[in-house]
N, C-alpha and C positions, 0 to 999 in steps of 0.2 A: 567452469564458472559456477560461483557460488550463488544460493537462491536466497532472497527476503520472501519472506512469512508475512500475509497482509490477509486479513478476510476481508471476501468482498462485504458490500459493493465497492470497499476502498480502491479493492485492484483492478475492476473496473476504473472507477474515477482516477484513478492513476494511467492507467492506459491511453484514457480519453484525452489527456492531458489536462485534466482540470485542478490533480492533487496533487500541487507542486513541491508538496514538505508533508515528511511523515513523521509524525510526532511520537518521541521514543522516550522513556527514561534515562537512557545513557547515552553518551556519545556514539561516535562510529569513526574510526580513523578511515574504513574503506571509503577509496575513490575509484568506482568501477562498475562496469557494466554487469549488472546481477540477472539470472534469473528474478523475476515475480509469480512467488506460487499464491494462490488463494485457497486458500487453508475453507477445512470445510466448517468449521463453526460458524456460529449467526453472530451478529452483530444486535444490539437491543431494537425491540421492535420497530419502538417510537421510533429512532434514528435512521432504520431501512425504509420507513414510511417516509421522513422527512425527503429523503436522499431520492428515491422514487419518482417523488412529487416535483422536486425541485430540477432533479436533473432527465428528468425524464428517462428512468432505466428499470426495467421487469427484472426485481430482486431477487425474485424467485427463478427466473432465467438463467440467472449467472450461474456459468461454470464453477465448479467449487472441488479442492483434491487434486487441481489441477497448474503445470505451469501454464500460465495466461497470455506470457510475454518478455520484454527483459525495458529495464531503467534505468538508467544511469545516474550511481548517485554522485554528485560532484560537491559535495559540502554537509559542513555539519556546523552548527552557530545554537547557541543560548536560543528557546521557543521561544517567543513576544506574542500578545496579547495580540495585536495588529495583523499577526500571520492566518488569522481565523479562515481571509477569504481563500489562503492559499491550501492550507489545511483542510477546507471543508466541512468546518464545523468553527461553530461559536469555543473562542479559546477564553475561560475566566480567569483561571491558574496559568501563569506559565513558568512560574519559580520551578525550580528541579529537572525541568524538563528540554527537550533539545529537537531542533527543528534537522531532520535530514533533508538534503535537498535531492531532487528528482528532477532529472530532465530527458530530454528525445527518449520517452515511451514508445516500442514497435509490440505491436499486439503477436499473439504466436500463429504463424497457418494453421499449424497441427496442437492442439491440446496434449499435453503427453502428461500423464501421471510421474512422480519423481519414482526412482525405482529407492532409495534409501529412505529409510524414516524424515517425514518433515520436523523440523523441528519450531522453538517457538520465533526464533529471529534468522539467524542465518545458519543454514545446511549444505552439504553436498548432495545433490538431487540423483549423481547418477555413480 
């Protein structure tokens, strides 16, 4: 199974089930139950703090480096303006851009590190 590349808190909020479309620049033909790693870079401050606030999650808590879980993506459609609340963030732009769709998030018992380099979109983890 192949892995999607997400910093949290996204892969958090994807987990939770709240981040129903992940907003990519290019298409994705996959329709498939992927890995979700959370890649260990940060996300902008302001953004983690909103995220924090809003959904109630310790940002600095989150596992990071790590697979988190697995998501089913089952679609990919043109990003709209209107997708904001499913995306979790305010969308102004959505020309060029593409909503993946995400559904039945299962969080992982065990964290496991990928044993192959991550990469920035989709990898083989093992």
């Amino acid at each position: 199974m192949r892995a999607l590349s997400v910093r949290q808190p996204w892969a958090e909020l994807i987990i939770l089930g709240h981040k129903t479309i992940e907003v990519r620049s290019r298409r994705t033909n996959i329709r498939e139950r992927v890995h979700l790693y959370a890649g260990k870079n940060r996300i902008e401050a302001d953004e983690e703090a909103r995220i924090a606030a809003e959904f109630g999650i310790d940002v600095d808590g989150l596992p990071r480096g790590k697979l988190v879980g697995t998501v089913e993506i089952v679609g990919c459609r043109p990003l709209d303006v209107d997708d904001s609340l499913a995306a979790c963030f305010k969308i102004d732009q959505a020309d060029g851009f593409f909503a993946w769709l995400l559904l039945r998030p299962e969080r992982a018992q065990n964290l496991q590190a990928p044993k192959k380099h991550p990469q920035p979109v989709f990898f083989n983890p093992f």
